[in-house]
mmCIF file of the N, C-alpha and C atoms, coordinates in Angstrom:
data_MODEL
# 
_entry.id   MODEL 
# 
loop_
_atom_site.group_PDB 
_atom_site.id 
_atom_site.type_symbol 
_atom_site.label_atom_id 
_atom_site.label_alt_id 
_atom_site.label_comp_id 
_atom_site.label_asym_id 
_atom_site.label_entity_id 
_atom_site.label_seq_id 
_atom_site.pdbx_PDB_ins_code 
_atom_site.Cartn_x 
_atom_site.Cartn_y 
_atom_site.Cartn_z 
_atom_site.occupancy 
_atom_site.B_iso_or_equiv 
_atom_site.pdbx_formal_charge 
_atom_site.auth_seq_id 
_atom_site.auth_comp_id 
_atom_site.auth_asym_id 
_atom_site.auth_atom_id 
_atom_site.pdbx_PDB_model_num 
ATOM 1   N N  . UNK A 1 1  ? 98.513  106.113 96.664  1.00 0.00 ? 1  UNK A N  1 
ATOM 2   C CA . UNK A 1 1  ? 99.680  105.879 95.830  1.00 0.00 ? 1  UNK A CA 1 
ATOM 3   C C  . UNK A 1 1  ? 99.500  106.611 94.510  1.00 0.00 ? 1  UNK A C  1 
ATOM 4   N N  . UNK A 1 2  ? 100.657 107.042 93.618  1.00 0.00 ? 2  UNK A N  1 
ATOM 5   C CA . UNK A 1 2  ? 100.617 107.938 92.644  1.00 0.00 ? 2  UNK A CA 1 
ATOM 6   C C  . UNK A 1 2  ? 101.978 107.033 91.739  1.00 0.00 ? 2  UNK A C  1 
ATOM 7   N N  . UNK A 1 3  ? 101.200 106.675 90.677  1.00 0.00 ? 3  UNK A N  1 
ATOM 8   C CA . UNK A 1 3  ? 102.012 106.426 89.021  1.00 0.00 ? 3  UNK A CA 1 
ATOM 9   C C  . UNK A 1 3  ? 103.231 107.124 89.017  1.00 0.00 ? 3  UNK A C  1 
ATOM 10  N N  . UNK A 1 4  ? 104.355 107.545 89.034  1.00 0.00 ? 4  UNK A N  1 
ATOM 11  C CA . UNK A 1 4  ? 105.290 107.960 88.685  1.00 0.00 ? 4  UNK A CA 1 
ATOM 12  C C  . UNK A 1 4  ? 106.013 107.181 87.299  1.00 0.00 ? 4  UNK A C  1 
ATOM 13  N N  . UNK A 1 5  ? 105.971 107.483 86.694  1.00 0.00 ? 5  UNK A N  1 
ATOM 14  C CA . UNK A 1 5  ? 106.490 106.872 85.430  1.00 0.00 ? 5  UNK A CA 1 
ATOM 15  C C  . UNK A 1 5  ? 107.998 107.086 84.709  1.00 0.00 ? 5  UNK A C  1 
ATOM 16  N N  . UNK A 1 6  ? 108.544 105.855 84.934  1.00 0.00 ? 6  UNK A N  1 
ATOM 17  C CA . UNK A 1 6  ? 110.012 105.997 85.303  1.00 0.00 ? 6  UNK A CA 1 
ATOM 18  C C  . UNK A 1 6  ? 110.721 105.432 83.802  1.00 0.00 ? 6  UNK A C  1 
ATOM 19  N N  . UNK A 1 7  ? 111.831 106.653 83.446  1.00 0.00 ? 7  UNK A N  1 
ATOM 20  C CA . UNK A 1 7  ? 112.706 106.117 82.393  1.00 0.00 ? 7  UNK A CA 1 
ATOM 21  C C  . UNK A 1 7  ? 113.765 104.732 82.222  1.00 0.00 ? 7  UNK A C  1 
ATOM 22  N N  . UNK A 1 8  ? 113.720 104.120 81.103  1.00 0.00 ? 8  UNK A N  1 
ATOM 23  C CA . UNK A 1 8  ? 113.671 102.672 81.031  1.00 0.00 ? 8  UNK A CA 1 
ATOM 24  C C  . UNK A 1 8  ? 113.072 101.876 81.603  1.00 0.00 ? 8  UNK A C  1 
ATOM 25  N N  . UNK A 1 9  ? 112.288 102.124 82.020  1.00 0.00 ? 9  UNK A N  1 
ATOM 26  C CA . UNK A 1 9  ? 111.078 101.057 82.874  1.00 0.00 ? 9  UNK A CA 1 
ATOM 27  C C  . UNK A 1 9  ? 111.147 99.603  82.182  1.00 0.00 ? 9  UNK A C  1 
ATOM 28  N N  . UNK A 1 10 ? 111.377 99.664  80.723  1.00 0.00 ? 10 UNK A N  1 
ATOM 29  C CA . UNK A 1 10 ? 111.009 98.394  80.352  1.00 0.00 ? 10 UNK A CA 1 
ATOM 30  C C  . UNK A 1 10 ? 112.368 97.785  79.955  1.00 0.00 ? 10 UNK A C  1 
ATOM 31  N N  . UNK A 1 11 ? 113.377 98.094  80.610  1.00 0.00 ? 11 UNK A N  1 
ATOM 32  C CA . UNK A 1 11 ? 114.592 97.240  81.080  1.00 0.00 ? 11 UNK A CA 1 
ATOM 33  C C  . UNK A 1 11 ? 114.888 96.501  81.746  1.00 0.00 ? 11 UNK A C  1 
ATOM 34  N N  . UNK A 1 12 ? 115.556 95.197  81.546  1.00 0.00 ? 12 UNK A N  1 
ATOM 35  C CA . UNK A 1 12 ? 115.438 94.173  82.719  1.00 0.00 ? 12 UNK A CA 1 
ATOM 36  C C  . UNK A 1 12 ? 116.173 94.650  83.847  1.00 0.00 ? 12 UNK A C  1 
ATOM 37  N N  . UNK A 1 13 ? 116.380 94.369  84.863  1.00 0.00 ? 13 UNK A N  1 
ATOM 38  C CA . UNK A 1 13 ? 117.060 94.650  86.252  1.00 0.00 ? 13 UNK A CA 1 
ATOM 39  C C  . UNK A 1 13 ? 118.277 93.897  85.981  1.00 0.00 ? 13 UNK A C  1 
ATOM 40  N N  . UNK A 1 14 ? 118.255 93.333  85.363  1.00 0.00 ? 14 UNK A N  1 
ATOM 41  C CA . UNK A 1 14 ? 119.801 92.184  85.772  1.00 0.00 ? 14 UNK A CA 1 
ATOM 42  C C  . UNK A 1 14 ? 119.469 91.270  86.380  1.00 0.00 ? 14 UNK A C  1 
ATOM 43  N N  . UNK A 1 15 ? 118.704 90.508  87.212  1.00 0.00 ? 15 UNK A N  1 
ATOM 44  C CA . UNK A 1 15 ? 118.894 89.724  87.977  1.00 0.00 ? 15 UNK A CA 1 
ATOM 45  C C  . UNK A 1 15 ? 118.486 88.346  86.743  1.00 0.00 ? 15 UNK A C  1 
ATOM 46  N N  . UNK A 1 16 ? 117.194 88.119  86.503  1.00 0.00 ? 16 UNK A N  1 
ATOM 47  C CA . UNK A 1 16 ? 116.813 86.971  85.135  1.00 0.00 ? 16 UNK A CA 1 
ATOM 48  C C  . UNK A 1 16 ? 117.336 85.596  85.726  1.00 0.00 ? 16 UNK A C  1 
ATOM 49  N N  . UNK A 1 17 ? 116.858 85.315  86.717  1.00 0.00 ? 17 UNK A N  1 
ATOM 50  C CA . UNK A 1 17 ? 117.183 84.005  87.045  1.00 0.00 ? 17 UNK A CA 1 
ATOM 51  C C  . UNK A 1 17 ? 119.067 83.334  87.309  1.00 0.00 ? 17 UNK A C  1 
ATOM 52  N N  . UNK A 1 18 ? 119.480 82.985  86.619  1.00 0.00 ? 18 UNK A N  1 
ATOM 53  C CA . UNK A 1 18 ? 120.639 82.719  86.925  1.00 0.00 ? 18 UNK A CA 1 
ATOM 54  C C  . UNK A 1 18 ? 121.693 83.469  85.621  1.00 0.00 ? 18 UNK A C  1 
ATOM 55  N N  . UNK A 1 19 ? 121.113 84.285  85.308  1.00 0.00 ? 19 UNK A N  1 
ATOM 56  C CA . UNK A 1 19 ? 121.953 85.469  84.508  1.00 0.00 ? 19 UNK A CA 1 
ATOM 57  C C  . UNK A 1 19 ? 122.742 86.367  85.323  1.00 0.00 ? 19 UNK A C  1 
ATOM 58  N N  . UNK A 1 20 ? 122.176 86.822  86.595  1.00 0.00 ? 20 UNK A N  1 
ATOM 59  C CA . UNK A 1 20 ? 123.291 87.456  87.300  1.00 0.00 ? 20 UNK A CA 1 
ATOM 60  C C  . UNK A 1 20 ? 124.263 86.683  87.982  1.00 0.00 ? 20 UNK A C  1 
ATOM 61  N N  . UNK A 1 21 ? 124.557 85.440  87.896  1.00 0.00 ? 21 UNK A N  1 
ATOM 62  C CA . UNK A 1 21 ? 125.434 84.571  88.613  1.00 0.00 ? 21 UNK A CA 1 
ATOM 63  C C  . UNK A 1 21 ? 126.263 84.407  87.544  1.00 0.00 ? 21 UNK A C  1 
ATOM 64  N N  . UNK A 1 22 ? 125.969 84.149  86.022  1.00 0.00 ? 22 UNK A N  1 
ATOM 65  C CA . UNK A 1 22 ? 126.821 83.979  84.830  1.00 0.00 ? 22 UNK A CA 1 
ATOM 66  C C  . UNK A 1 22 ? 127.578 85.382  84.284  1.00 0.00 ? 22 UNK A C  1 
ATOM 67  N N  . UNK A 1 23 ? 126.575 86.284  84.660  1.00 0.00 ? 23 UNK A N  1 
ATOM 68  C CA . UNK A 1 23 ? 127.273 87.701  84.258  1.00 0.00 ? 23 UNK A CA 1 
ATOM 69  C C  . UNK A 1 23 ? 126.993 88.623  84.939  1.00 0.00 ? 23 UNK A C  1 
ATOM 70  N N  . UNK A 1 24 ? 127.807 88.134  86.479  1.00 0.00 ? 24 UNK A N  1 
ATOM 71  C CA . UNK A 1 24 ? 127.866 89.285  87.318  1.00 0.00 ? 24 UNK A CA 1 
ATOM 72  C C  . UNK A 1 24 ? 127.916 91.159  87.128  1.00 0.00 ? 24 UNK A C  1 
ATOM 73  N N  . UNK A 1 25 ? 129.178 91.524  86.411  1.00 0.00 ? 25 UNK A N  1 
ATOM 74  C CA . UNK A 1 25 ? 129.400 92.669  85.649  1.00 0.00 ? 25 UNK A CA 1 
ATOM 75  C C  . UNK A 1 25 ? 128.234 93.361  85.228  1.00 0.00 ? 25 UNK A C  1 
ATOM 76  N N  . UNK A 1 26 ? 127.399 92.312  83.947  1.00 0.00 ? 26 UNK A N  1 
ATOM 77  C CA . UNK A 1 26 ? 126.559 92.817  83.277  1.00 0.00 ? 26 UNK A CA 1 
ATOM 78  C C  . UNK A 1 26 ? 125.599 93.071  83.890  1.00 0.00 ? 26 UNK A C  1 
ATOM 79  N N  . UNK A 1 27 ? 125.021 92.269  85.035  1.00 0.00 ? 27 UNK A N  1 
ATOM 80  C CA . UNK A 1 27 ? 123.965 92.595  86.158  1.00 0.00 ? 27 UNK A CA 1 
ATOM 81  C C  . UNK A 1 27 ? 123.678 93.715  86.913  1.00 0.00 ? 27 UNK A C  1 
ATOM 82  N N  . UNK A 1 28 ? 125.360 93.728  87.520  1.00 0.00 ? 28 UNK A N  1 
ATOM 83  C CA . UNK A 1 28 ? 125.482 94.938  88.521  1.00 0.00 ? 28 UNK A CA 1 
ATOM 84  C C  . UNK A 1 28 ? 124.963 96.288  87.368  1.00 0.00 ? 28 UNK A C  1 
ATOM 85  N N  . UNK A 1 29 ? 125.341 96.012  86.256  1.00 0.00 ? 29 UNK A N  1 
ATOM 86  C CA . UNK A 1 29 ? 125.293 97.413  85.905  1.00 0.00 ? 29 UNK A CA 1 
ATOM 87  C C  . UNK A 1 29 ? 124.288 97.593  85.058  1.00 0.00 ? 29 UNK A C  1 
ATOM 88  N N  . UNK A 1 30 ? 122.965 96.496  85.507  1.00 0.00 ? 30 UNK A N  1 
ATOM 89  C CA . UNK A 1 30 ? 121.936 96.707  84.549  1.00 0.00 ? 30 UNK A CA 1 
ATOM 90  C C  . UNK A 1 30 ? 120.992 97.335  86.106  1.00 0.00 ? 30 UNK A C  1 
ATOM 91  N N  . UNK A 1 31 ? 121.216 96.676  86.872  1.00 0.00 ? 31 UNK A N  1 
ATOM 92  C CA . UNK A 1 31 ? 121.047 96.746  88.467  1.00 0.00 ? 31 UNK A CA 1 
ATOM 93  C C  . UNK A 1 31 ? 121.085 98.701  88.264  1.00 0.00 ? 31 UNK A C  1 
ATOM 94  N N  . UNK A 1 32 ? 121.987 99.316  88.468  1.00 0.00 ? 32 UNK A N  1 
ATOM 95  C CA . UNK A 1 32 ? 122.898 100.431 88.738  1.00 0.00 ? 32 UNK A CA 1 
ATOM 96  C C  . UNK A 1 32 ? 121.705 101.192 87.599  1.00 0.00 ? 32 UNK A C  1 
ATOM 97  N N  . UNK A 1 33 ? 121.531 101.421 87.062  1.00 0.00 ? 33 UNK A N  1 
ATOM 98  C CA . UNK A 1 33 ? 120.716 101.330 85.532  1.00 0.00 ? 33 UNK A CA 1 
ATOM 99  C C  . UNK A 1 33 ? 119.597 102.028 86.294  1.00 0.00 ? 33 UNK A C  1 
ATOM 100 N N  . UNK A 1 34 ? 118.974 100.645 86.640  1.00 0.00 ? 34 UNK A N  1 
ATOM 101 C CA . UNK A 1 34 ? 117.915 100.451 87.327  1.00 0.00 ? 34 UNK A CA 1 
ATOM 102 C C  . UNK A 1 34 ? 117.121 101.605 88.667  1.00 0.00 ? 34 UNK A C  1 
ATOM 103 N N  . UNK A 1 35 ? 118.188 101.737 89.127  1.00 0.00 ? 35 UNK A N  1 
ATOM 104 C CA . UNK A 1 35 ? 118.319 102.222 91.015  1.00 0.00 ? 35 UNK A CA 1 
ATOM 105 C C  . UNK A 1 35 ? 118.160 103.453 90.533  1.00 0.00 ? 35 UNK A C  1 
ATOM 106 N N  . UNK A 1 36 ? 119.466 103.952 89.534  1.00 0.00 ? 36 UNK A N  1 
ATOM 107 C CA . UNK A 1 36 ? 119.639 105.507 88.956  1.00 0.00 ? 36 UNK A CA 1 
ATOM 108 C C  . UNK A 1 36 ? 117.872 106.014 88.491  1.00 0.00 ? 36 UNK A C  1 
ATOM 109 N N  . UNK A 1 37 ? 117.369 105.030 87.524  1.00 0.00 ? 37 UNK A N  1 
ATOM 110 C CA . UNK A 1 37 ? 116.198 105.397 86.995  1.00 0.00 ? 37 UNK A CA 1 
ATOM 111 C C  . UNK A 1 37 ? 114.772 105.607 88.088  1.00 0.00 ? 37 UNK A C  1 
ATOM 112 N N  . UNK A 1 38 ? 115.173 104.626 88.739  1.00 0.00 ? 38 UNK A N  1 
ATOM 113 C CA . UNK A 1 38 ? 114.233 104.625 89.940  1.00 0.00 ? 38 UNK A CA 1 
ATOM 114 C C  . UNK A 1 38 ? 114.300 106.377 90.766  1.00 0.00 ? 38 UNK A C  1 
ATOM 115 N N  . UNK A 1 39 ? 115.788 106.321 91.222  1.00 0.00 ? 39 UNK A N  1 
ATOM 116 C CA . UNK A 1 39 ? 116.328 107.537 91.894  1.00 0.00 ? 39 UNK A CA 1 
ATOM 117 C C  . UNK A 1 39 ? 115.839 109.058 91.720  1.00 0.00 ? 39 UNK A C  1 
ATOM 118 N N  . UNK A 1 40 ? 115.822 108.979 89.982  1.00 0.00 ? 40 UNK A N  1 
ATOM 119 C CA . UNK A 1 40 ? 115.952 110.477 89.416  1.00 0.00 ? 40 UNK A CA 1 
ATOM 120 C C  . UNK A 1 40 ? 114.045 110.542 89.566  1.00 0.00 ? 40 UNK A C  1 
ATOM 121 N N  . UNK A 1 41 ? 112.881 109.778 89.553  1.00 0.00 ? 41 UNK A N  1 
ATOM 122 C CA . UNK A 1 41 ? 112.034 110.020 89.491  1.00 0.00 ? 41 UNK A CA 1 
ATOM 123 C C  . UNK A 1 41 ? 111.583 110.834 90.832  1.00 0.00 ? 41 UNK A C  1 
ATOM 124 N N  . UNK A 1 42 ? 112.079 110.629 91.929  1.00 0.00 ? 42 UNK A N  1 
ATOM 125 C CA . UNK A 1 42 ? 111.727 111.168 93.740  1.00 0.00 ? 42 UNK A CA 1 
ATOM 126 C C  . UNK A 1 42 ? 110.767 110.385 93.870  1.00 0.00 ? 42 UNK A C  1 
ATOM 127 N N  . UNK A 1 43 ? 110.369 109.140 93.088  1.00 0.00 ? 43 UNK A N  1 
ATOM 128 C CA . UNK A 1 43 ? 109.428 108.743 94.209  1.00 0.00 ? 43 UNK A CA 1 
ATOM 129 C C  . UNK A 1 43 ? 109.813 108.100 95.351  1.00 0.00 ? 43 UNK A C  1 
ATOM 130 N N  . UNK A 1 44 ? 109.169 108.129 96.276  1.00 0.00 ? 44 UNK A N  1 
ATOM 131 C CA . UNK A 1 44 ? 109.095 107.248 97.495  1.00 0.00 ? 44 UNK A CA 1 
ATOM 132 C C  . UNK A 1 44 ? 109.896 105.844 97.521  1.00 0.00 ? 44 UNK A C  1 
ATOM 133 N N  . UNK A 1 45 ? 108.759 105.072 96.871  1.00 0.00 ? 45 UNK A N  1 
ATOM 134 C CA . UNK A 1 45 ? 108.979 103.895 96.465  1.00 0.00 ? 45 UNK A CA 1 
ATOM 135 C C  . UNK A 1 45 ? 108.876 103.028 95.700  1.00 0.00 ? 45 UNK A C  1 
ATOM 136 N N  . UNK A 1 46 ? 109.591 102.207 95.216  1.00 0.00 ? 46 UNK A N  1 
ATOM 137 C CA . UNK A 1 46 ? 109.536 101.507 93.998  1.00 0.00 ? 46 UNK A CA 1 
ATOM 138 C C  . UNK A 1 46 ? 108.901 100.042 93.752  1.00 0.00 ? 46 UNK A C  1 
ATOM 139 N N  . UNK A 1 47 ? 108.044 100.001 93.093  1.00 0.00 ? 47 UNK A N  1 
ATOM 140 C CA . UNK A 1 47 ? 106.886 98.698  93.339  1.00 0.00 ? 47 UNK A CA 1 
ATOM 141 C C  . UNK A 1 47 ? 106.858 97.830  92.319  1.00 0.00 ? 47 UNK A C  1 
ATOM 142 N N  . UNK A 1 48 ? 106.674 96.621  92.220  1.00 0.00 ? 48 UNK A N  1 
ATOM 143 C CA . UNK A 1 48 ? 106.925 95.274  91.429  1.00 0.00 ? 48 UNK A CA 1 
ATOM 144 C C  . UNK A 1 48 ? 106.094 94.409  92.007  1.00 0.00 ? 48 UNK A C  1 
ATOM 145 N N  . UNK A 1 49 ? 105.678 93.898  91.125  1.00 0.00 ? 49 UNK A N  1 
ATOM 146 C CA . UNK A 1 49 ? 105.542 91.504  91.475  1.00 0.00 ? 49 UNK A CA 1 
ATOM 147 C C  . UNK A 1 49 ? 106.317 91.134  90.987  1.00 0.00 ? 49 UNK A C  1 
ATOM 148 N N  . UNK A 1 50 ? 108.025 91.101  90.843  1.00 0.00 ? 50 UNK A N  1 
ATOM 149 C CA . UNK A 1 50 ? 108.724 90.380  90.399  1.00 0.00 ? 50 UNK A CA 1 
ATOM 150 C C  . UNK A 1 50 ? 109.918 90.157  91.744  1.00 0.00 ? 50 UNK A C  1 
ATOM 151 N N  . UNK A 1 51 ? 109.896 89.136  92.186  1.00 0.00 ? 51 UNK A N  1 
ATOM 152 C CA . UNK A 1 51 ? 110.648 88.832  93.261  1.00 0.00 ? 51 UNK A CA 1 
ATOM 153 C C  . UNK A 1 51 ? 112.102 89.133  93.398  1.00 0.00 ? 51 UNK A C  1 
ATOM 154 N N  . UNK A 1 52 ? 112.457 88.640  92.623  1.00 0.00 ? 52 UNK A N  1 
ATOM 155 C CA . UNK A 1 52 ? 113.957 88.320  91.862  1.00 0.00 ? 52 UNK A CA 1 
ATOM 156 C C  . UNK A 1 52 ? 114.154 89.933  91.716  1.00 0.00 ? 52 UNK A C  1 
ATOM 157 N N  . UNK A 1 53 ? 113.254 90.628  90.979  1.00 0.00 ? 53 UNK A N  1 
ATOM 158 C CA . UNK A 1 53 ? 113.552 92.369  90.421  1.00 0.00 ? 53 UNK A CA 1 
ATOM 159 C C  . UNK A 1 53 ? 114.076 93.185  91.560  1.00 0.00 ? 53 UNK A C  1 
ATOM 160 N N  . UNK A 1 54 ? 113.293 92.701  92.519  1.00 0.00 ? 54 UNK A N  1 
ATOM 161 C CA . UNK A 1 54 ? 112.597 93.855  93.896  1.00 0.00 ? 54 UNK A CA 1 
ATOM 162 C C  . UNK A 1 54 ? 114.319 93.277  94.947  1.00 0.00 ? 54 UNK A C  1 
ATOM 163 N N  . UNK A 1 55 ? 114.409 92.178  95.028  1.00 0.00 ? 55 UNK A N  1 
ATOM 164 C CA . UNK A 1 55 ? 115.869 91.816  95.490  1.00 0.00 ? 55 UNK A CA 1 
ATOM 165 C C  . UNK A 1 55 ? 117.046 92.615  95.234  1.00 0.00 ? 55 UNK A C  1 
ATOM 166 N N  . UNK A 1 56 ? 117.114 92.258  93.529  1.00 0.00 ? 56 UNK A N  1 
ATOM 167 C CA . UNK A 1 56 ? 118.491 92.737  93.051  1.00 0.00 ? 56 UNK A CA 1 
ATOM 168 C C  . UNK A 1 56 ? 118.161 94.590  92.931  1.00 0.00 ? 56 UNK A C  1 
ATOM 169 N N  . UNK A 1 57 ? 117.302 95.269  92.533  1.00 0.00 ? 57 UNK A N  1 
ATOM 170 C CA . UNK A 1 57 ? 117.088 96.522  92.605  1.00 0.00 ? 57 UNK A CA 1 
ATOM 171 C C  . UNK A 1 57 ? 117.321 96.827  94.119  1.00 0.00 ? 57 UNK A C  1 
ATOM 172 N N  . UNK A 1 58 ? 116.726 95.980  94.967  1.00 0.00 ? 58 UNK A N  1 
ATOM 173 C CA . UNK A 1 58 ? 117.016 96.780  96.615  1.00 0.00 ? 58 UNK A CA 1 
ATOM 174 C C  . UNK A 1 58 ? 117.939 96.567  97.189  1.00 0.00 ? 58 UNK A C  1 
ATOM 175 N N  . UNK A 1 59 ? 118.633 95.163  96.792  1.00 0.00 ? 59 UNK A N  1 
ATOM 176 C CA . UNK A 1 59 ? 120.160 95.415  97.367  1.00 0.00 ? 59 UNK A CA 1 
ATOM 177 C C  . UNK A 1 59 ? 121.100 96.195  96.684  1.00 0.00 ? 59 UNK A C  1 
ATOM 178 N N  . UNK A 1 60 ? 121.137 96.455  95.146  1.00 0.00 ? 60 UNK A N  1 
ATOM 179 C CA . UNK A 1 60 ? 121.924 97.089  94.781  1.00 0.00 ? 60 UNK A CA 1 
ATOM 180 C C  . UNK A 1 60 ? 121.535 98.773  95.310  1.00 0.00 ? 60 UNK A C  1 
ATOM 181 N N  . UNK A 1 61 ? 120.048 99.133  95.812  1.00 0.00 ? 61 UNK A N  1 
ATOM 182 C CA . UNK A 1 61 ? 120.131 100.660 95.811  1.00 0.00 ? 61 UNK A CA 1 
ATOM 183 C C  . UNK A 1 61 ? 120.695 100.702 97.786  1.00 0.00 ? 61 UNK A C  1 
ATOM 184 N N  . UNK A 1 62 ? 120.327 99.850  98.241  1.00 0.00 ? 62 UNK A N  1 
ATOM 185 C CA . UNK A 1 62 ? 120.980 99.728  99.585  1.00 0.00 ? 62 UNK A CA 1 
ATOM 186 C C  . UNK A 1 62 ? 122.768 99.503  99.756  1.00 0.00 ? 62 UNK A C  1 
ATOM 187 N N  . UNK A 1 63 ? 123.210 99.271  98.497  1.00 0.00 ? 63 UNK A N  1 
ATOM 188 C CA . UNK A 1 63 ? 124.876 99.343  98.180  1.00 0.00 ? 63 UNK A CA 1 
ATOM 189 C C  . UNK A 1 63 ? 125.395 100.412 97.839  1.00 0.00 ? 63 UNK A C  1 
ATOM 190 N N  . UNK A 1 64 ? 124.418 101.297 97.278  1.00 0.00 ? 64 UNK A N  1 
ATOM 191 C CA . UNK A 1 64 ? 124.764 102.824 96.679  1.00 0.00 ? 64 UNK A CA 1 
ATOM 192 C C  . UNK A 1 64 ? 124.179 103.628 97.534  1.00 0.00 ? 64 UNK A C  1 
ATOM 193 N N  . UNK A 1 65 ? 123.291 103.215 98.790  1.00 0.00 ? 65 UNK A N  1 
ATOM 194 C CA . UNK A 1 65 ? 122.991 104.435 99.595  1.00 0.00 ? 65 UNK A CA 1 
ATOM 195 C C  . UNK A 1 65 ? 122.092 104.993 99.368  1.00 0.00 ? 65 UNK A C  1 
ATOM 196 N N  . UNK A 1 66 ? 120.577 104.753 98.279  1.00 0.00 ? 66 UNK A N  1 
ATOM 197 C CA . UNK A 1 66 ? 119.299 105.116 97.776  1.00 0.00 ? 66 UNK A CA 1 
ATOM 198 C C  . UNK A 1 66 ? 118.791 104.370 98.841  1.00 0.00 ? 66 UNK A C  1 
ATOM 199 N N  . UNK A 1 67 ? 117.687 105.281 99.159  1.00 0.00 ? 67 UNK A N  1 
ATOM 200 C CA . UNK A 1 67 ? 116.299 105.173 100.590 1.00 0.00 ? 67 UNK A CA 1 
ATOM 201 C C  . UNK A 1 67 ? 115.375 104.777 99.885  1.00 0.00 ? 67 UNK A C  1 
ATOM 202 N N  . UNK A 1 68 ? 114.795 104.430 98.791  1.00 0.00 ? 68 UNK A N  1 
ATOM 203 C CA . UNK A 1 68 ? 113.370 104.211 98.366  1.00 0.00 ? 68 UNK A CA 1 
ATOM 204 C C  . UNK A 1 68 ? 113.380 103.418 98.695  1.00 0.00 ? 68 UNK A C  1 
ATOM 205 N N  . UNK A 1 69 ? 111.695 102.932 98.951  1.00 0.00 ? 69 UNK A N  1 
ATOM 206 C CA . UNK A 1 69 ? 111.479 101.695 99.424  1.00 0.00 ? 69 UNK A CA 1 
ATOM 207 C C  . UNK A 1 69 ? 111.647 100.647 98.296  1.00 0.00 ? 69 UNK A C  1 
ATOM 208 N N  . UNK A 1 70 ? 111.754 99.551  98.676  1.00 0.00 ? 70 UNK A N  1 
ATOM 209 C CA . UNK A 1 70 ? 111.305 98.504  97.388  1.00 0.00 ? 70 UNK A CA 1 
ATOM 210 C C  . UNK A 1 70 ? 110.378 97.246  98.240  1.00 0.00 ? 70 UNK A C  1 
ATOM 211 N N  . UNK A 1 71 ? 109.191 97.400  96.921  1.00 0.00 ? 71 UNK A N  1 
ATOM 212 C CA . UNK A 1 71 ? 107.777 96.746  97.833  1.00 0.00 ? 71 UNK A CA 1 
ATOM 213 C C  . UNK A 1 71 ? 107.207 95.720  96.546  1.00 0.00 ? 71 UNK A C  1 
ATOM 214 N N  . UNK A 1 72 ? 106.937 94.924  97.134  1.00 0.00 ? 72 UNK A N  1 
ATOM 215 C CA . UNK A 1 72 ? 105.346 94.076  96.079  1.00 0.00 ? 72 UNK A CA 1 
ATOM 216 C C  . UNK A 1 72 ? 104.296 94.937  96.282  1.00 0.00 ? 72 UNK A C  1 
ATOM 217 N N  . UNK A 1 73 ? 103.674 94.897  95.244  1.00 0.00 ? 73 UNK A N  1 
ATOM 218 C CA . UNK A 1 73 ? 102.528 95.197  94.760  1.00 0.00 ? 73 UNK A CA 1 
ATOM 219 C C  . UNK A 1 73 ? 101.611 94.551  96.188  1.00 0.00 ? 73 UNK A C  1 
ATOM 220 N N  . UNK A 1 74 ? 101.787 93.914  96.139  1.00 0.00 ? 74 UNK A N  1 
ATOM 221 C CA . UNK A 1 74 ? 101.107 93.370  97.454  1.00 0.00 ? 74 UNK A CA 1 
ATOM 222 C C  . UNK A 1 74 ? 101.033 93.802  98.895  1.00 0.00 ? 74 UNK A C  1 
ATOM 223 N N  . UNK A 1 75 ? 102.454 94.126  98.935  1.00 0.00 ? 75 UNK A N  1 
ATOM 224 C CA . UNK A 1 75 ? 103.037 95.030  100.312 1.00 0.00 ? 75 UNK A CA 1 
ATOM 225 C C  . UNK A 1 75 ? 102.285 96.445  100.584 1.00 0.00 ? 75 UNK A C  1 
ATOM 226 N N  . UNK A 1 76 ? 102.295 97.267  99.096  1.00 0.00 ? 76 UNK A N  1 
ATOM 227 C CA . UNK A 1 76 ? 101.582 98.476  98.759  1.00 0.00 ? 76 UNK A CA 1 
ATOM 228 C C  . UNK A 1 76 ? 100.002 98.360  99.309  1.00 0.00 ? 76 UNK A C  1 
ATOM 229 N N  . UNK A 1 77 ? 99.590  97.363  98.465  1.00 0.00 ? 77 UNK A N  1 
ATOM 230 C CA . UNK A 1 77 ? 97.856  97.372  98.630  1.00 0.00 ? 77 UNK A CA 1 
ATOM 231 C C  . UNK A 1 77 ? 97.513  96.766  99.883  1.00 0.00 ? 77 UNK A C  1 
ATOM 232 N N  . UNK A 1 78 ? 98.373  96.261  100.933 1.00 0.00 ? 78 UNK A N  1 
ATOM 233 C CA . UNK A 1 78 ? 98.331  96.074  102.299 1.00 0.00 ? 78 UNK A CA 1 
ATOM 234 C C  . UNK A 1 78 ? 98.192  96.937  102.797 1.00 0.00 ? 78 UNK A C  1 
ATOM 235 N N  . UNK A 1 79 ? 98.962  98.050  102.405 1.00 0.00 ? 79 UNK A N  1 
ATOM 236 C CA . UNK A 1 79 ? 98.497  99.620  103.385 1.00 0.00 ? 79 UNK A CA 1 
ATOM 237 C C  . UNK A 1 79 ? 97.902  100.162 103.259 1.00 0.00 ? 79 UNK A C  1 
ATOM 238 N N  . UNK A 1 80 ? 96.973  100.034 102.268 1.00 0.00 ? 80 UNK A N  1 
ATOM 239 C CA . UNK A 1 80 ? 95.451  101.277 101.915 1.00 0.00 ? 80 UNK A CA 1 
ATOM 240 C C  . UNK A 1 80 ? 94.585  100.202 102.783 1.00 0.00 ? 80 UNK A C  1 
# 
């Protein structure tokens, strides 16, 4: 596996517990944010321990038609 170091990284995803249920809008398009930033890097796949992150980032990039994977940290270090 290889670091790719991705712009806004330290933006929330939108999802925050029950913040994307109160502000759908604002989610999707922190979501959208998210996928784009992920997107423009080419990596493969996109890796987290945040449950909630790895959800709303992979369904929203599976709504727009982005292939990266979305994995736990855990999922990753299962395959080496």
């Amino acid at each position: 596996a290889e670091y790719v170091p991705m712009r806004l990284a330290e933006q929330c995803c939108g999802f925050r517990g029950s913040f994307s249920v109160r502000y759908p809008e604002i989610s999707a398009a922190l979501a959208s944010d998210k996928v784009r930033c992920v997107a423009e890097t080419g990596a493969a796949a996109v890796v987290s321990t945040d449950a909630g992150c790895l959800m709303n980032i992979g369904g929203r990039a599976r709504r727009v038609g982005e292939k990266f994977e979305v994995l736990h940290l855990a999922e990753l270090l299962e395959r080496r």
